[in-house]
N, CA, C and O atoms as a printed pandas DataFrame, in Angstrom:
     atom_number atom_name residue_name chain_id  residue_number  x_coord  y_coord  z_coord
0              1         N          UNK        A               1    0.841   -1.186    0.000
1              2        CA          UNK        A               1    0.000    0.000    0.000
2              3         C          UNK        A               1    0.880    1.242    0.000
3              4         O          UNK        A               1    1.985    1.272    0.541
4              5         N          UNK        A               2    0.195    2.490   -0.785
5              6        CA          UNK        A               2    1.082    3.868   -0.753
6              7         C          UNK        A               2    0.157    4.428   -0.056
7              8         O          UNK        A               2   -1.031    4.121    0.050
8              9         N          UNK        A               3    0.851    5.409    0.500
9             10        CA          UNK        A               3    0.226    6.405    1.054
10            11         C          UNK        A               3    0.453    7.716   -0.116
11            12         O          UNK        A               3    1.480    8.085   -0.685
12            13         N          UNK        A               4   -0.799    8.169   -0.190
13            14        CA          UNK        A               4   -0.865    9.120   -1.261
14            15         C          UNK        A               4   -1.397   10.367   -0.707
15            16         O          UNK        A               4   -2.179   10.143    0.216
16            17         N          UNK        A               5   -1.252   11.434   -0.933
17            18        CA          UNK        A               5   -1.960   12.741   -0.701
18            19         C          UNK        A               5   -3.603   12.627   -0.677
19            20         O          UNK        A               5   -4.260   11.769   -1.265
20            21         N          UNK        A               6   -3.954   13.367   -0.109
21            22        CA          UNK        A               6   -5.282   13.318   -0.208
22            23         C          UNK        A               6   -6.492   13.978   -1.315
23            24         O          UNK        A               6   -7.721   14.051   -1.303
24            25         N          UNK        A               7   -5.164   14.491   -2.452
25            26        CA          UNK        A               7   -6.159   14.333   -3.383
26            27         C          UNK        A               7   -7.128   15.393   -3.517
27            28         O          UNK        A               7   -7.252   15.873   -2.390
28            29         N          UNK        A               8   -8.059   16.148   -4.528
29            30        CA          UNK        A               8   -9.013   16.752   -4.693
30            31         C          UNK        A               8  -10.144   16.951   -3.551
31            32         O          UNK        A               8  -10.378   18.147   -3.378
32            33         N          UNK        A               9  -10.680   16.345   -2.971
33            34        CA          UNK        A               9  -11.881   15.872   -1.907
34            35         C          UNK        A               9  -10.981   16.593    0.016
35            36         O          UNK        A               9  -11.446   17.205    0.977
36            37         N          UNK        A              10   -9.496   15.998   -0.349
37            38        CA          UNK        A              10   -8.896   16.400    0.499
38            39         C          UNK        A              10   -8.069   18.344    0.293
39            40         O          UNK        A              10   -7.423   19.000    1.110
40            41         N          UNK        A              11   -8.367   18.574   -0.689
41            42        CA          UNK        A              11   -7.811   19.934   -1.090
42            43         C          UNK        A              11   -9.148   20.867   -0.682
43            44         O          UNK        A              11   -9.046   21.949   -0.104
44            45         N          UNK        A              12  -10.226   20.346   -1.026
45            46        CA          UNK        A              12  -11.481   21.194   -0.699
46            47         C          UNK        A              12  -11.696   21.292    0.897
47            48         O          UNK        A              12  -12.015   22.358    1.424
48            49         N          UNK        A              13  -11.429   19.694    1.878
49            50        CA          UNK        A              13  -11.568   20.193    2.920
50            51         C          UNK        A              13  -10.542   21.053    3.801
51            52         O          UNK        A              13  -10.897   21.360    4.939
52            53         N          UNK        A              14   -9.233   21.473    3.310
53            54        CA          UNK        A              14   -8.461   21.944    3.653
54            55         C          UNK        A              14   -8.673   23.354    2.934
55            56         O          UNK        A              14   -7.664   24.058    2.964
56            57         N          UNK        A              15   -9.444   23.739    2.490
57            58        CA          UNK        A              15  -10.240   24.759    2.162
58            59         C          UNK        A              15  -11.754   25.587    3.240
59            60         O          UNK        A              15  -12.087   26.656    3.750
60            61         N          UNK        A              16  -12.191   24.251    3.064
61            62        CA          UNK        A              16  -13.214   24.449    3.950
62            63         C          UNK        A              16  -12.979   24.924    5.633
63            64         O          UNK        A              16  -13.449   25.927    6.170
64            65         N          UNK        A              17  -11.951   23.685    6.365
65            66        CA          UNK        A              17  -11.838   23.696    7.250
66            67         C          UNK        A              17  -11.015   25.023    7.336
67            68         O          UNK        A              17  -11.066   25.479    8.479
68            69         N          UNK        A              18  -10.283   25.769    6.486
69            70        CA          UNK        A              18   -9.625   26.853    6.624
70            71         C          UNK        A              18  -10.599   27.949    6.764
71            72         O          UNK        A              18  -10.321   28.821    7.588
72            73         N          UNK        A              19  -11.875   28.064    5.986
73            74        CA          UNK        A              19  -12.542   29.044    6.589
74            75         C          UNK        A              19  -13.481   28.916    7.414
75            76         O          UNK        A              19  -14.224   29.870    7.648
76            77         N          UNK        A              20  -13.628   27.782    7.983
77            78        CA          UNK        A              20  -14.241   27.425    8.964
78            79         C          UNK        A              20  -13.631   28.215   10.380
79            80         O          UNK        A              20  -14.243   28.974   11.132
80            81         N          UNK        A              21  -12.545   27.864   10.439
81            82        CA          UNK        A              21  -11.602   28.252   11.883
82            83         C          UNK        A              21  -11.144   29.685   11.515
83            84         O          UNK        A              21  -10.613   30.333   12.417
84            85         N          UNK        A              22  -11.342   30.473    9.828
85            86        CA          UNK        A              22  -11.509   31.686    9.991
86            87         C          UNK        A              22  -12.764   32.594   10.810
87            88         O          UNK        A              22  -12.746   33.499   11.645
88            89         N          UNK        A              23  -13.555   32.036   10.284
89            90        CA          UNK        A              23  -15.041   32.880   11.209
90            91         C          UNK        A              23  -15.120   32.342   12.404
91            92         O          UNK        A              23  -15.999   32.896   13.064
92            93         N          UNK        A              24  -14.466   31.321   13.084
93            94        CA          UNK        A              24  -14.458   30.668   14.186
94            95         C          UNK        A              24  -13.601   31.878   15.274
95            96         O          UNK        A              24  -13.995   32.423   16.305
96            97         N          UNK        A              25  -12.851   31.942   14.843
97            98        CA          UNK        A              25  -11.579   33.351   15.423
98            99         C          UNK        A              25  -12.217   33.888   15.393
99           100         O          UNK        A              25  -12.565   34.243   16.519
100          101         N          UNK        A              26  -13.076   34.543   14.165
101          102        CA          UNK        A              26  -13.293   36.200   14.694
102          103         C          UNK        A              26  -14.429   36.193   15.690
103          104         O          UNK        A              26  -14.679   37.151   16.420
104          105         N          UNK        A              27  -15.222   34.852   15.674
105          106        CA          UNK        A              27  -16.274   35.231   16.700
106          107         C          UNK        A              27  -15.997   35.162   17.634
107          108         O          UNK        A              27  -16.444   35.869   18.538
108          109         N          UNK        A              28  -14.548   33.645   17.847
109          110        CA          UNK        A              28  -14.287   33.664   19.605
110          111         C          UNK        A              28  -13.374   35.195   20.290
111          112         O          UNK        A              28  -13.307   35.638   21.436
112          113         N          UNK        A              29  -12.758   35.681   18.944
113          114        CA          UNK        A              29  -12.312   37.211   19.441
114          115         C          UNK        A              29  -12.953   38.115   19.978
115          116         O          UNK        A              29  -12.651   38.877   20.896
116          117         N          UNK        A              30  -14.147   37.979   19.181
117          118        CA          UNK        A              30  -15.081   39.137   19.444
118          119         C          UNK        A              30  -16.101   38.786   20.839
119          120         O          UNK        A              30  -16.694   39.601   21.547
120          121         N          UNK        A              31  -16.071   37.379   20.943
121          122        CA          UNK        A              31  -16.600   37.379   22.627
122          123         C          UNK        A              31  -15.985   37.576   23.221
123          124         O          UNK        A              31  -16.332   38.421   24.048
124          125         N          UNK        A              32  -14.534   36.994   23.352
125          126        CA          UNK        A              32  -13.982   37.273   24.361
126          127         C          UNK        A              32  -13.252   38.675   24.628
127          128         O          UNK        A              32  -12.930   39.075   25.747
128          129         N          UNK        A              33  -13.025   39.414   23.322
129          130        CA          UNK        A              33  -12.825   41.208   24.196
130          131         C          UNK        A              33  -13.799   42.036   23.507
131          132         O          UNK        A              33  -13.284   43.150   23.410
132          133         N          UNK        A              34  -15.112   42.037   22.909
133          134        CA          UNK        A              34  -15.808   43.199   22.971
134          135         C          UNK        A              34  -17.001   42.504   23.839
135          136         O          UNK        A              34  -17.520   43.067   24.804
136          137         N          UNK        A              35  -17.295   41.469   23.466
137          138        CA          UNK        A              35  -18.601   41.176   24.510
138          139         C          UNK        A              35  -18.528   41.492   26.157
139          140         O          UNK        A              35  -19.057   42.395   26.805
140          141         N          UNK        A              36  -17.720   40.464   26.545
141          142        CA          UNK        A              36  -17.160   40.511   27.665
142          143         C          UNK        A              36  -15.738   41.037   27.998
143          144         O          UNK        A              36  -14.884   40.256   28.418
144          145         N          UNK        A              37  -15.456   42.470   27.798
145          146        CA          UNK        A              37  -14.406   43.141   27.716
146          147         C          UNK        A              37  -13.935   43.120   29.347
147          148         O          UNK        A              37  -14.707   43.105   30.306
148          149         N          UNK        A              38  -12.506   43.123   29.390
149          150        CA          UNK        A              38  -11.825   43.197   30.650
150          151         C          UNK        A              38  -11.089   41.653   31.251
151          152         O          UNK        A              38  -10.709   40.900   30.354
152          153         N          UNK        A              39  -10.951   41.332   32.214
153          154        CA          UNK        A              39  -10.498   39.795   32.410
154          155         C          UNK        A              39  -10.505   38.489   32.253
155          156         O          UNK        A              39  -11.034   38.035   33.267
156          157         N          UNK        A              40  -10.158   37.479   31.414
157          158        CA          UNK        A              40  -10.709   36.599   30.955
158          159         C          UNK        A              40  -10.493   35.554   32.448
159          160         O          UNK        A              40   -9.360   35.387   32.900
160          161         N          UNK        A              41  -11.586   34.979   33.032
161          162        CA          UNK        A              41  -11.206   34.461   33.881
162          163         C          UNK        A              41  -11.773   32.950   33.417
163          164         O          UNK        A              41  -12.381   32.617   32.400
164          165         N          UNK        A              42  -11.200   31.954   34.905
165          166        CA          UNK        A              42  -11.844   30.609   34.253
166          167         C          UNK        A              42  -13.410   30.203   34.356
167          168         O          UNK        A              42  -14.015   29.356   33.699
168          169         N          UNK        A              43  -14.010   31.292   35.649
169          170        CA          UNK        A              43  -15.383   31.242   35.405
170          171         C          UNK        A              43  -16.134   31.861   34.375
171          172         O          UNK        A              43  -16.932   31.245   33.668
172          173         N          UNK        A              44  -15.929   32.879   34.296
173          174        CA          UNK        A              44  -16.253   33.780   32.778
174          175         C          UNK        A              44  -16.534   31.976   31.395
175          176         O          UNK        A              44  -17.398   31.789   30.538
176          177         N          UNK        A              45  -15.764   31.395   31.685
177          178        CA          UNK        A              45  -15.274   30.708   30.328
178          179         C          UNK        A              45  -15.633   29.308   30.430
179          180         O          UNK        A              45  -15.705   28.476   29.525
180          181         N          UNK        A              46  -15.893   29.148   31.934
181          182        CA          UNK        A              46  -16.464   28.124   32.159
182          183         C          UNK        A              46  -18.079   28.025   31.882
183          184         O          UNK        A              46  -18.775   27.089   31.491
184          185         N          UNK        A              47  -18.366   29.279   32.220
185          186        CA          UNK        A              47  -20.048   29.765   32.533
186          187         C          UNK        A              47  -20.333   29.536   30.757
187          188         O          UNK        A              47  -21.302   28.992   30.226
188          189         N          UNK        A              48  -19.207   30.116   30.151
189          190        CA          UNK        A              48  -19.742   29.882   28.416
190          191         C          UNK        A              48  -20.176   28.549   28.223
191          192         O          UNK        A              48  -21.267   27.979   28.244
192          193         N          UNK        A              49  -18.542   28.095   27.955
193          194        CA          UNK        A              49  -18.630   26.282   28.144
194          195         C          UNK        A              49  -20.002   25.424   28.773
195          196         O          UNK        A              49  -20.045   24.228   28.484
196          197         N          UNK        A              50  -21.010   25.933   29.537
197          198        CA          UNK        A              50  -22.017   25.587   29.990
198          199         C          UNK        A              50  -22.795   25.613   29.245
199          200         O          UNK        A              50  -23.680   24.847   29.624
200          201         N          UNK        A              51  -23.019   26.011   28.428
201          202        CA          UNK        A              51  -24.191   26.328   27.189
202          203         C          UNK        A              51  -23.611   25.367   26.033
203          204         O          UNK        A              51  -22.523   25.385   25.458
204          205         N          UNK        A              52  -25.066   24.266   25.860
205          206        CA          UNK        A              52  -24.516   23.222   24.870
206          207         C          UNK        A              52  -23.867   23.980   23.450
207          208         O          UNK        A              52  -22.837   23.587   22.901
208          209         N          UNK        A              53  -24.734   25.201   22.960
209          210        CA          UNK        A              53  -24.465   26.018   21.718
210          211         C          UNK        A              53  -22.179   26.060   21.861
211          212         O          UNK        A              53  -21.426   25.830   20.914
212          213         N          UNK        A              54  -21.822   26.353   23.054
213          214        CA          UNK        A              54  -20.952   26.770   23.148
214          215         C          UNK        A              54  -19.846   25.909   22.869
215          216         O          UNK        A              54  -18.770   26.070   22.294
216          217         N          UNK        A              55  -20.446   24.887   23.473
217          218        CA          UNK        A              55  -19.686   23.445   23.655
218          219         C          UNK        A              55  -19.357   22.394   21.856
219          220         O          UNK        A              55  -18.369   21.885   21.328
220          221         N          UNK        A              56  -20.780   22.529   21.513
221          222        CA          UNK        A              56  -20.923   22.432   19.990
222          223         C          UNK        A              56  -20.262   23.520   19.313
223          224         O          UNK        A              56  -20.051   23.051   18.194
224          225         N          UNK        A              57  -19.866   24.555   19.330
225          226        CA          UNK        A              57  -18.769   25.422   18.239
226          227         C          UNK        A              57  -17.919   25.299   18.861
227          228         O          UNK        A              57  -17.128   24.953   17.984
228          229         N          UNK        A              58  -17.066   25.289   20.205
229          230        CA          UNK        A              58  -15.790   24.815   20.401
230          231         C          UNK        A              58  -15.329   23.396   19.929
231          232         O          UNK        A              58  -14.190   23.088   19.581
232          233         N          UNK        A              59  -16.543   22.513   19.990
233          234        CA          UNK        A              59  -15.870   21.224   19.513
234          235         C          UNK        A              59  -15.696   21.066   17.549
235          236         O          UNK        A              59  -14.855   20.417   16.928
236          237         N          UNK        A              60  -16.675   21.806   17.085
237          238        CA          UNK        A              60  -16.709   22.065   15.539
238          239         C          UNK        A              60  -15.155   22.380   15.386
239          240         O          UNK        A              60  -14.403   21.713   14.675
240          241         N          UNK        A              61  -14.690   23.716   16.308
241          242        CA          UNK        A              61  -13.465   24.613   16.030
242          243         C          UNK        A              61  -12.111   23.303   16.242
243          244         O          UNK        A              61  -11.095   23.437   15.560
244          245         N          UNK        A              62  -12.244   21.940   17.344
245          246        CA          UNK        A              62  -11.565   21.344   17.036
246          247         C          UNK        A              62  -11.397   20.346   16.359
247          248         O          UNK        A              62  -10.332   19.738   16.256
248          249         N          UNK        A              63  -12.596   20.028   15.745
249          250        CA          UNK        A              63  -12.512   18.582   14.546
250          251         C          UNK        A              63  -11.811   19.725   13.247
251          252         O          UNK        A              63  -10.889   19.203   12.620
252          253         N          UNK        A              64  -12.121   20.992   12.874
253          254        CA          UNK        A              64  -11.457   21.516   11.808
254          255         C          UNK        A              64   -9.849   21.703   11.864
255          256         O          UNK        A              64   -9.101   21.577   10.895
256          257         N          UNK        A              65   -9.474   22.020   13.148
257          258        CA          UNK        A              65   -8.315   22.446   13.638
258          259         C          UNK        A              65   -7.683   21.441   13.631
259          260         O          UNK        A              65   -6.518   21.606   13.270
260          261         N          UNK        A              66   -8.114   19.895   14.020
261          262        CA          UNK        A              66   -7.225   19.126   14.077
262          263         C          UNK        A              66   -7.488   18.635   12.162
263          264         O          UNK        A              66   -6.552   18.262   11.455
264          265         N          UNK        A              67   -8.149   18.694   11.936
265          266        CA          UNK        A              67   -8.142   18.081   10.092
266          267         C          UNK        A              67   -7.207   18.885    9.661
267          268         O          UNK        A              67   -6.276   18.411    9.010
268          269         N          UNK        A              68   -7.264   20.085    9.905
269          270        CA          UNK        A              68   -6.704   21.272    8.685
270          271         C          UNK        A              68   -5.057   21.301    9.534
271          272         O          UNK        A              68   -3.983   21.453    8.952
272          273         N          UNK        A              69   -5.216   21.142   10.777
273          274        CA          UNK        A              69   -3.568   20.885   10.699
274          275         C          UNK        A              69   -2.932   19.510   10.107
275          276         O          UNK        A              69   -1.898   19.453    9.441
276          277         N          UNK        A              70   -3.781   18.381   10.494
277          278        CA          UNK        A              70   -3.319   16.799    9.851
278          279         C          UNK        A              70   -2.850   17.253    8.715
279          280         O          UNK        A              70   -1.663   17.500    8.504
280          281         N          UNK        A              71   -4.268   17.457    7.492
281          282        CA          UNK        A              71   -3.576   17.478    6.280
282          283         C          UNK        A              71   -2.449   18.915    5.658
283          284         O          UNK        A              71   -1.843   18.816    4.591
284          285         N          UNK        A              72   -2.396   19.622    6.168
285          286        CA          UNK        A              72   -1.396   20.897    6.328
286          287         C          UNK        A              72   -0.240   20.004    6.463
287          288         O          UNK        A              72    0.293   19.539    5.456
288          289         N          UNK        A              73    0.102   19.785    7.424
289          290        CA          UNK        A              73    1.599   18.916    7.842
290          291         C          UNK        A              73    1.441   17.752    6.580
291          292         O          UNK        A              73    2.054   18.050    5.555
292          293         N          UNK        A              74    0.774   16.617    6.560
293          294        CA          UNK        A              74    0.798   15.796    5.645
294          295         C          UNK        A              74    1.362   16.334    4.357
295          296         O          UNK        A              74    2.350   15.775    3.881
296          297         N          UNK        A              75    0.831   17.350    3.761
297          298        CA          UNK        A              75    0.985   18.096    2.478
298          299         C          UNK        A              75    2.187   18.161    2.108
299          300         O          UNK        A              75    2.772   17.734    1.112
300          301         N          UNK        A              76    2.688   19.061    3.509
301          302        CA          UNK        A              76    4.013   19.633    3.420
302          303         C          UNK        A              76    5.001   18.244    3.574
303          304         O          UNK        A              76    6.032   18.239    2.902
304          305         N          UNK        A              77    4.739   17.203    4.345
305          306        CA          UNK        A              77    5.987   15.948    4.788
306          307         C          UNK        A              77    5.541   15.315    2.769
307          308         O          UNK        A              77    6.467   14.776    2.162
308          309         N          UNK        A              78    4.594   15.431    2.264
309          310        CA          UNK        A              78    4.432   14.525    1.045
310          311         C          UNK        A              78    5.024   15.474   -0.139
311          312         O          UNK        A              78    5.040   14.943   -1.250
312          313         N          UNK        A              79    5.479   16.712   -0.057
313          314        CA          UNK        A              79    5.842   17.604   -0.762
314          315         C          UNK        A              79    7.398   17.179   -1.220
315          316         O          UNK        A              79    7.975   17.430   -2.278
316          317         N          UNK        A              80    7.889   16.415    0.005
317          318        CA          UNK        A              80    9.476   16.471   -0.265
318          319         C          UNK        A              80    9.554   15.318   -0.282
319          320         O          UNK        A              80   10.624   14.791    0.023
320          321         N          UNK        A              81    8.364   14.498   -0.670
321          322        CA          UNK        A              81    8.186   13.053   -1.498
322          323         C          UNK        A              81    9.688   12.203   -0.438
323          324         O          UNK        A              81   10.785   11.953   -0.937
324          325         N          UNK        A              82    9.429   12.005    0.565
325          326        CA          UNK        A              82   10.566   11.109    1.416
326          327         C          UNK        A              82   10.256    9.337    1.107
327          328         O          UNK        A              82    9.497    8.877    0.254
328          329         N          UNK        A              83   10.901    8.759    1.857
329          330        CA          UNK        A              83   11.256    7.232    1.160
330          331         C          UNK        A              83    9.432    6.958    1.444
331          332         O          UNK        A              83    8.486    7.718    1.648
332          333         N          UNK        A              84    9.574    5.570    1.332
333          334        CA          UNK        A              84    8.056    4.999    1.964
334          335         C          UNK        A              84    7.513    5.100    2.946
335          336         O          UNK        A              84    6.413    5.625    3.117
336          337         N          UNK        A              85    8.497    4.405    4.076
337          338        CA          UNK        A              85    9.268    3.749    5.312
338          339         C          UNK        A              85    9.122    5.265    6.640
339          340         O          UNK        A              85    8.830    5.206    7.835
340          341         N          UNK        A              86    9.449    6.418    5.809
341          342        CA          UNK        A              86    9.782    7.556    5.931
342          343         C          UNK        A              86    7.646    7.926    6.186
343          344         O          UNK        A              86    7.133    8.172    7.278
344          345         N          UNK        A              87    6.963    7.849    4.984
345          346        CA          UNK        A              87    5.791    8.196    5.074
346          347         C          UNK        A              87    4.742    7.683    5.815
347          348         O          UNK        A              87    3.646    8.188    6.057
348          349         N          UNK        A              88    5.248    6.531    6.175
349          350        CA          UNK        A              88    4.900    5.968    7.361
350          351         C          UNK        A              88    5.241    6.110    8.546
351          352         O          UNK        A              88    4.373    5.635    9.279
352          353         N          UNK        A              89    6.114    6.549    9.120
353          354        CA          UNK        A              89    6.310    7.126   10.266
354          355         C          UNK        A              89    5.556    8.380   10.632
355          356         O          UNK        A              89    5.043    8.809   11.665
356          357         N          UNK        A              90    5.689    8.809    9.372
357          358        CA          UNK        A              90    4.802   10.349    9.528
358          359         C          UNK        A              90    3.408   10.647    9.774
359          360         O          UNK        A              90    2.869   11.507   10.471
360          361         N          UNK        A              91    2.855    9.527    8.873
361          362        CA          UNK        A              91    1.389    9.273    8.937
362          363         C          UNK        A              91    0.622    8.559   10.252
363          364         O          UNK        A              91   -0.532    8.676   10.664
364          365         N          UNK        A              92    2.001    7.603   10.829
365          366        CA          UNK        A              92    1.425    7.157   12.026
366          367         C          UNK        A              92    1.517    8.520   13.382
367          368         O          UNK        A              92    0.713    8.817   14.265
368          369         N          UNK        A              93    3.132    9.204   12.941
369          370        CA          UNK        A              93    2.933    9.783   14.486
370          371         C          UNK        A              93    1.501   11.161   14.256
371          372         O          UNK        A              93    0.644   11.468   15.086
372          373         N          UNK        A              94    1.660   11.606   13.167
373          374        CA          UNK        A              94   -0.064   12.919   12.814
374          375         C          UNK        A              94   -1.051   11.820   13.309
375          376         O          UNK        A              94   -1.670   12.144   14.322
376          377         N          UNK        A              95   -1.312   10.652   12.829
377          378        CA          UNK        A              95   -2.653    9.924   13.308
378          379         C          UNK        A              95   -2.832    9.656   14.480
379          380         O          UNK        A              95   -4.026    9.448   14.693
380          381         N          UNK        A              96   -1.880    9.508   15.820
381          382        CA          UNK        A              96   -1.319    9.441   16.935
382          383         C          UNK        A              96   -1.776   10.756   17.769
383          384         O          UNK        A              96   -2.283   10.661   18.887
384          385         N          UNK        A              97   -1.612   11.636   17.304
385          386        CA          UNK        A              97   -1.257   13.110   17.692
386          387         C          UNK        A              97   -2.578   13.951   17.138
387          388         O          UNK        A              97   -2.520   15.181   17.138
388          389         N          UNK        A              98   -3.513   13.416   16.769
389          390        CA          UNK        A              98   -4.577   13.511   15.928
390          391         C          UNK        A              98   -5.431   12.805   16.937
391          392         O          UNK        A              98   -5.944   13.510   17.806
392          393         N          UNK        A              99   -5.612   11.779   16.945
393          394        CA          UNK        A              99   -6.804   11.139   17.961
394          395         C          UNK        A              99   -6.294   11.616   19.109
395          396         O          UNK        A              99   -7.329   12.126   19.538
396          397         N          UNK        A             100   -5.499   11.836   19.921
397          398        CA          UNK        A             100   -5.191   12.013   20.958
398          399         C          UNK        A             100   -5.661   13.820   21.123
399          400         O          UNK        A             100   -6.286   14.298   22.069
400          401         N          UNK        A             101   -5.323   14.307   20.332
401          402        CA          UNK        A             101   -6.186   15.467   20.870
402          403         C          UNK        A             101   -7.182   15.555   20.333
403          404         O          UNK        A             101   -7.821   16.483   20.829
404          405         N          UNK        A             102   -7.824   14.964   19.362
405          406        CA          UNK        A             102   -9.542   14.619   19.323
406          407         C          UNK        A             102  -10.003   14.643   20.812
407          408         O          UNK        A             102  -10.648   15.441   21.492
408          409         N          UNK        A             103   -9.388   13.404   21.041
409          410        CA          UNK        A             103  -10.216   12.801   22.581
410          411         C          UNK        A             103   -9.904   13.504   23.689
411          412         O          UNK        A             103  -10.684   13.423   24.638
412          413         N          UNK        A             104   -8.741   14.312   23.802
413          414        CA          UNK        A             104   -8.462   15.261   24.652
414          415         C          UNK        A             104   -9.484   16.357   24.527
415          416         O          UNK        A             104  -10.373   16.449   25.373
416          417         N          UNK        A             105   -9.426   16.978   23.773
417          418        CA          UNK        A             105  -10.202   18.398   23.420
418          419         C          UNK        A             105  -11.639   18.000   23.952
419          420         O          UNK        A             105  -12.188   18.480   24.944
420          421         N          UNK        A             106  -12.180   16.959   23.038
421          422        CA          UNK        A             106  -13.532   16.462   23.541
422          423         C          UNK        A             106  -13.921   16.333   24.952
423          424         O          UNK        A             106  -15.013   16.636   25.433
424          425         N          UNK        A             107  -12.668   15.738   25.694
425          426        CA          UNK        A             107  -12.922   15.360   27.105
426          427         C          UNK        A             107  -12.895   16.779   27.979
427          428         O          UNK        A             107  -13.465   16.811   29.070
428          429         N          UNK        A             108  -12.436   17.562   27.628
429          430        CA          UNK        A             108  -12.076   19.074   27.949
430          431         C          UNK        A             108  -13.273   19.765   27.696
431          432         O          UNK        A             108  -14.151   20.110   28.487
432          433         N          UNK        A             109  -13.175   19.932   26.350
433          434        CA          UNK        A             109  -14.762   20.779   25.884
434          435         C          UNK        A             109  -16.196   20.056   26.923
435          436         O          UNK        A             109  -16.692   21.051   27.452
436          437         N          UNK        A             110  -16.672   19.309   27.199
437          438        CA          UNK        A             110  -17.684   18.555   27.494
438          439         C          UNK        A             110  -17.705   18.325   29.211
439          440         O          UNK        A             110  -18.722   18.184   29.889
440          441         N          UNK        A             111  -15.967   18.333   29.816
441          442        CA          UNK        A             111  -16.538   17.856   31.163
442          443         C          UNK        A             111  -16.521   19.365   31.919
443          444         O          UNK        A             111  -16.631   19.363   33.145
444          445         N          UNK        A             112  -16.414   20.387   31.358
445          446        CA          UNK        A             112  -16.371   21.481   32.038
446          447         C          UNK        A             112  -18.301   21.681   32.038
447          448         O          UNK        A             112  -19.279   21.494   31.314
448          449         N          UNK        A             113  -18.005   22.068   33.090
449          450        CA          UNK        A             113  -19.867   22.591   33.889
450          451         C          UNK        A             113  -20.675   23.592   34.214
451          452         O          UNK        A             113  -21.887   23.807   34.191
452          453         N          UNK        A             114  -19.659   24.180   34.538
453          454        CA          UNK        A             114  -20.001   26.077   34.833
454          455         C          UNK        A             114  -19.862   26.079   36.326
455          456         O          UNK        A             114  -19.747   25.122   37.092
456          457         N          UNK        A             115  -19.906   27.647   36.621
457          458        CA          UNK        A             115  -19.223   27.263   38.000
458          459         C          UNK        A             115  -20.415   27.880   38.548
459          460         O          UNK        A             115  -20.337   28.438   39.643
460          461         N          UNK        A             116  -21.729   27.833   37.783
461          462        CA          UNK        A             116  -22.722   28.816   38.204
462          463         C          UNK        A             116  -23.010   29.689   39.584
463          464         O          UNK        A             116  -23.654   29.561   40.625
464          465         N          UNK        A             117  -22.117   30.678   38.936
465          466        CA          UNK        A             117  -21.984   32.365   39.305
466          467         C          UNK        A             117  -22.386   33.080   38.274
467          468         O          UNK        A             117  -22.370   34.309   38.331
């Protein structure tokens, strides 16, 4: 088996997911210093995190973040076309480093509660 680029299907979502986590920024910018201008604290952010809406676009912001960095790095390690042996190492440690902060982020985004204050 080769490992091959991802191809057309994979160029669009590295498109997509790029402007996805663009409007993603400007909104989490814009809550966090014009909405609620002044200290970002962990209740402030926790109290967000409490609201499923909140919890669902932080977790959106990391299934894109982690795709659009996977295939970003992939792109670039398949660019300088390295041995096989070589593309396999690469592909395992991104897939490694990829679920692991899937399931991190998820476990993060979701077990926070609010500190209702």
């Amino acid at each position: 088996m080769i490992v091959k680029k991802p191809g057309m299907p994979g160029w669009y979502w590295q498109r997509i997911t790029g402007g996805i986590l663009a409007i993603g920024m400007i909104v989490h910018f814009w809550v966090q210093h014009f909405v609620n201008p002044g200290m970002v604290t962990f209740e402030i952010v926790s109290n967000r995190l409490a609201m499923p809406s909140w919890k669902i676009f932080d977790w959106i912001l990391l299934i894109c973040a982690i795709w659009h960095g996977y295939f970003g790095i992939w792109n670039i390690i398949s660019d300088y076309n390295p041995k096989k042996i070589t593309k396999y190492a690469w592909i395992t440690i991104l897939w490694i480093i990829s679920i692991f902060g899937f399931i991190y982020g998820t476990w993060v985004i979701f077990s926070i509660k609010g500190t209702g204050g």
